[in-house]
C-alpha positions as CSV (number, residue, x, y, z in Angstrom):
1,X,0.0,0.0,0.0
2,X,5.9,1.5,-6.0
3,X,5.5,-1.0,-2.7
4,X,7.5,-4.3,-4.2
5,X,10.7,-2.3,-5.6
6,X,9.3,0.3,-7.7
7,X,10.1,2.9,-4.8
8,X,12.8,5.6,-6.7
9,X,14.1,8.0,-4.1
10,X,16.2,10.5,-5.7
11,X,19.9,10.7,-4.7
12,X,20.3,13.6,-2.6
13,X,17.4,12.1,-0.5
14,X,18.8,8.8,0.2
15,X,17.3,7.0,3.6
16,X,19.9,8.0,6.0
17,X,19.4,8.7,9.3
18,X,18.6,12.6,8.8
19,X,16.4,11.5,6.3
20,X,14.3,8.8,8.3
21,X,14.6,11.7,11.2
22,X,12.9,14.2,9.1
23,X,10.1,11.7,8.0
24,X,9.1,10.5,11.2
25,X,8.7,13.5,12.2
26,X,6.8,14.5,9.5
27,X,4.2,11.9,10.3
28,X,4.1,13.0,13.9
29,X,3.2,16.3,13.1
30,X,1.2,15.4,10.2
31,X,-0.8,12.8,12.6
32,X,-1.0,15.5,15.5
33,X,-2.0,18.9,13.1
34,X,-3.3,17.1,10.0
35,X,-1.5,17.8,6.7
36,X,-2.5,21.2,5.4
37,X,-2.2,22.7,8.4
38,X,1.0,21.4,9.2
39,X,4.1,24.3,8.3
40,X,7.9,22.9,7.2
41,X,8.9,25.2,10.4
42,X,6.9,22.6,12.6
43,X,8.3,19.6,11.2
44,X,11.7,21.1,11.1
45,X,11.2,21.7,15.4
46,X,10.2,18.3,15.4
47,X,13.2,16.6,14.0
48,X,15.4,19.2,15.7
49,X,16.5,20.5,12.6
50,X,17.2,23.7,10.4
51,X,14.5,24.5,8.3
52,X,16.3,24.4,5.4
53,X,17.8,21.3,6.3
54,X,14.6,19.8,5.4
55,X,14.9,20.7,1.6
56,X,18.0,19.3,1.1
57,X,15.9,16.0,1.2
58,X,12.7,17.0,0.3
59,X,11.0,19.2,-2.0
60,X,8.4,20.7,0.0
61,X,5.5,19.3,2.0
62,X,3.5,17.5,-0.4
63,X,7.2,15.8,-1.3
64,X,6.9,14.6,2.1
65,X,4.0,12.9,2.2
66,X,4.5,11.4,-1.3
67,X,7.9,9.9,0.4
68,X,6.1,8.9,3.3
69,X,4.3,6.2,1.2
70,X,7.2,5.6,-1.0
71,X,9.1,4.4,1.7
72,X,7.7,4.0,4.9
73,X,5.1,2.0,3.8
74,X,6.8,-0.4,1.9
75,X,8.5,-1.4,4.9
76,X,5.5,-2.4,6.7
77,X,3.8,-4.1,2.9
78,X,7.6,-6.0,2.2
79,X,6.7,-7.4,6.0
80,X,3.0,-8.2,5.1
81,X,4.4,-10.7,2.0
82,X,7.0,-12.7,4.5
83,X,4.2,-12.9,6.7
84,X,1.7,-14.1,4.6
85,X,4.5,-16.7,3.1
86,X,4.5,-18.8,6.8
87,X,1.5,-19.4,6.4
88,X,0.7,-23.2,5.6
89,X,-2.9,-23.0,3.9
90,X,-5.0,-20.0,2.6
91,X,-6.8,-19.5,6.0
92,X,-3.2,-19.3,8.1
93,X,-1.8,-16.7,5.6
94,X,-5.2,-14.6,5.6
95,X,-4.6,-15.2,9.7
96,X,-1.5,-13.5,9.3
97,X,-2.1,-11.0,6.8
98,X,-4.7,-9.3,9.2
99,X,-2.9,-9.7,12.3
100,X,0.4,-8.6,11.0
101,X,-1.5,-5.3,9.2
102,X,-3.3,-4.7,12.7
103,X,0.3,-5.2,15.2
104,X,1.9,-2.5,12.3
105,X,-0.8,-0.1,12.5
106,X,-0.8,-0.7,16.3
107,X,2.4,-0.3,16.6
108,X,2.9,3.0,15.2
109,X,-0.3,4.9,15.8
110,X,1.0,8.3,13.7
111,X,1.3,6.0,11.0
112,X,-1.8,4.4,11.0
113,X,-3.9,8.2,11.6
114,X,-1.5,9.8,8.6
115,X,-2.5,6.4,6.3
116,X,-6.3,6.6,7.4
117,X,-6.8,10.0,6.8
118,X,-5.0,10.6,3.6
119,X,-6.7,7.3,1.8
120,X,-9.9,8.7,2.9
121,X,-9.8,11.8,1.3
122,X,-11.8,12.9,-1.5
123,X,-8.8,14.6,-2.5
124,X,-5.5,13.1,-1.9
125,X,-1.9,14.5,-2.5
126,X,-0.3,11.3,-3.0
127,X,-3.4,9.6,-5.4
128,X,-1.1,7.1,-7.2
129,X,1.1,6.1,-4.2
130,X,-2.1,5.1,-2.5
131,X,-4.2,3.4,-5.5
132,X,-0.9,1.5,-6.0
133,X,-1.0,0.4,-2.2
134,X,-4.6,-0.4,-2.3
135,X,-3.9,-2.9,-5.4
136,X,-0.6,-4.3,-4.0
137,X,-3.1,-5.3,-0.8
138,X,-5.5,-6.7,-3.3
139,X,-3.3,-8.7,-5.2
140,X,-2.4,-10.6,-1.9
141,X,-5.7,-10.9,-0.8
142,X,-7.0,-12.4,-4.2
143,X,-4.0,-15.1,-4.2
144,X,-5.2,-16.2,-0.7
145,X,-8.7,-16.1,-1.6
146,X,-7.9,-18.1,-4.9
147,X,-5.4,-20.6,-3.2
148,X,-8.4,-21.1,-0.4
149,X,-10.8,-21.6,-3.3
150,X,-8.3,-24.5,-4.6
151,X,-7.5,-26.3,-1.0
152,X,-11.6,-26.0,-0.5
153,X,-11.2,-24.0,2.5
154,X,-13.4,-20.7,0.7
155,X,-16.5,-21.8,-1.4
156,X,-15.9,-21.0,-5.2
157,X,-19.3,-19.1,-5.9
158,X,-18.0,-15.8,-5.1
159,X,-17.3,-12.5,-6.9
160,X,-13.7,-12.0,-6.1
161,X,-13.1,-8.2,-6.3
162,X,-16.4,-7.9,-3.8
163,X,-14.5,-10.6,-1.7
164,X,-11.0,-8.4,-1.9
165,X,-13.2,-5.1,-0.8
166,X,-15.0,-6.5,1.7
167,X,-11.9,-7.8,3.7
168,X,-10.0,-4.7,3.3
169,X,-12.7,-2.4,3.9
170,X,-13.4,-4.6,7.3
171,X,-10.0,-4.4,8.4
172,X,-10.2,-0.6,7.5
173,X,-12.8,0.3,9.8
174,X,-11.5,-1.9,12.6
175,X,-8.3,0.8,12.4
176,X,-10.4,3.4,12.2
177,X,-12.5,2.9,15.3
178,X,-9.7,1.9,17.3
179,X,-8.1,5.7,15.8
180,X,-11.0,7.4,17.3
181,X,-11.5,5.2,20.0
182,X,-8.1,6.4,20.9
183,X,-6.3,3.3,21.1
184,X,-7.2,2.6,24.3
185,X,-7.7,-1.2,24.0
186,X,-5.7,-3.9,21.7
187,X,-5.9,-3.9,18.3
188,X,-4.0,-7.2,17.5
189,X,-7.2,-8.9,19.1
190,X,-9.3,-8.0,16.7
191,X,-7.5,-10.2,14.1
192,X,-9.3,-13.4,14.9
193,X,-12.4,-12.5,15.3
194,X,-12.0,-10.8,11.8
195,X,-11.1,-13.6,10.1
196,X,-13.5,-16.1,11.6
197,X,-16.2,-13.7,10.6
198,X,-14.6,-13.4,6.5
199,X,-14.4,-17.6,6.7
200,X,-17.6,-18.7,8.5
201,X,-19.8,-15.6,7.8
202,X,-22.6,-14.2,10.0
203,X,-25.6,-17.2,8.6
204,X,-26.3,-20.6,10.0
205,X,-27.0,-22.7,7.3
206,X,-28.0,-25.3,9.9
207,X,-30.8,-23.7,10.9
208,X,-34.2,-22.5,8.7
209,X,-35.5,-19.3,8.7
């Protein structure tokens, strides 16, 4: 959520340490003011650097945020694929999809509050960075779904895409209310749960209406 190697960061803005400084705390103050109102002065405070420090590896604040999800985030989607890749069956590597997306989020909560609200703007700086996210996710998904569909652990009758949606968009709005909620409680439980619901479904078949 560019993510599998197709990240370019230009030369003079190579992830060193000043760099990864910068852009954490970018997404602090992004998290904490929101993004337009947030100044380079702020960010610059926040890092405990020189202001113009900051443009000697970025271009300006929407160069930021565009790096942000250039290279932060493929961090945490590179550790989504080795996760997924323990898993023995389709149902293990959906297990370990969700709960490894729900410990990263967890883990760093700026992260999670910059990626929430910037893919749920109507208009977004970084619009390719996150559609190419959103279809990296996908792509996983759909292999589980389809390798389930083959072991006989997911029932074949079903429109994939709405399948794909319908787990991320579940696993989206478990982050979000745990966001607002202010992540007062822990997230990573919520993984099981989630993923008995997307495999066994609200119905009982065994019983008539």
């Amino acid at each position: 959520m560019h993510i599998y190697g197709r990240c370019t960061i230009n030369k003079r803005r190579r992830p060193n340490d000043k760099y990864q400084r910068i852009l954490e705390a970018a997404i602090k103050v992004f998290a904490e003011q929101g993004f337009f109102q947030s100044t380079i002065a702020q960010i610059a405070r926040e890092a405990g650097v020189a202001d113009g420090t900051i443009y000697l590896y970025f271009k300006n604040k929407d160069d930021i945020l565009v790096q942000f999800f250039n290279y932060k985030t493929k961090q945490v989607f590179d550790g989504f694929r080795a996760e997924v890749n323990k898993g023995d069956n389709a149902v293990d590597k959906l297990r370990n999809l969700v709960r490894r997306h729900l410990a990263e989020f967890q883990r760093d909560r700026n992260m999670a509050i910059l990626y929430q609200s910037e893919t749920h703007q109507s208009f977004r700086m970084a619009e390719k960075q996150i559609k190419e996210m959103s279809n990296m996710y996908l792509d996983i998904v759909a292999e589980i779904v389809e390798q389930g569909q083959q072991e006989g652990m997911i029932r074949k009758n079903l429109y994939l895409s709405l399948v794909k949606r319908f787990i991320l968009g579940a696993v989206d709005e478990v982050i979000n209310t745990w966001i607002h909620s202010g992540g007062h409680y822990d997230l990573v439980s919520m993984a099981d749960p989630l993923v008995d619901l997307f495999i066994e479904g609200v119905g009982n078949r065994g019983q008539s209406t």
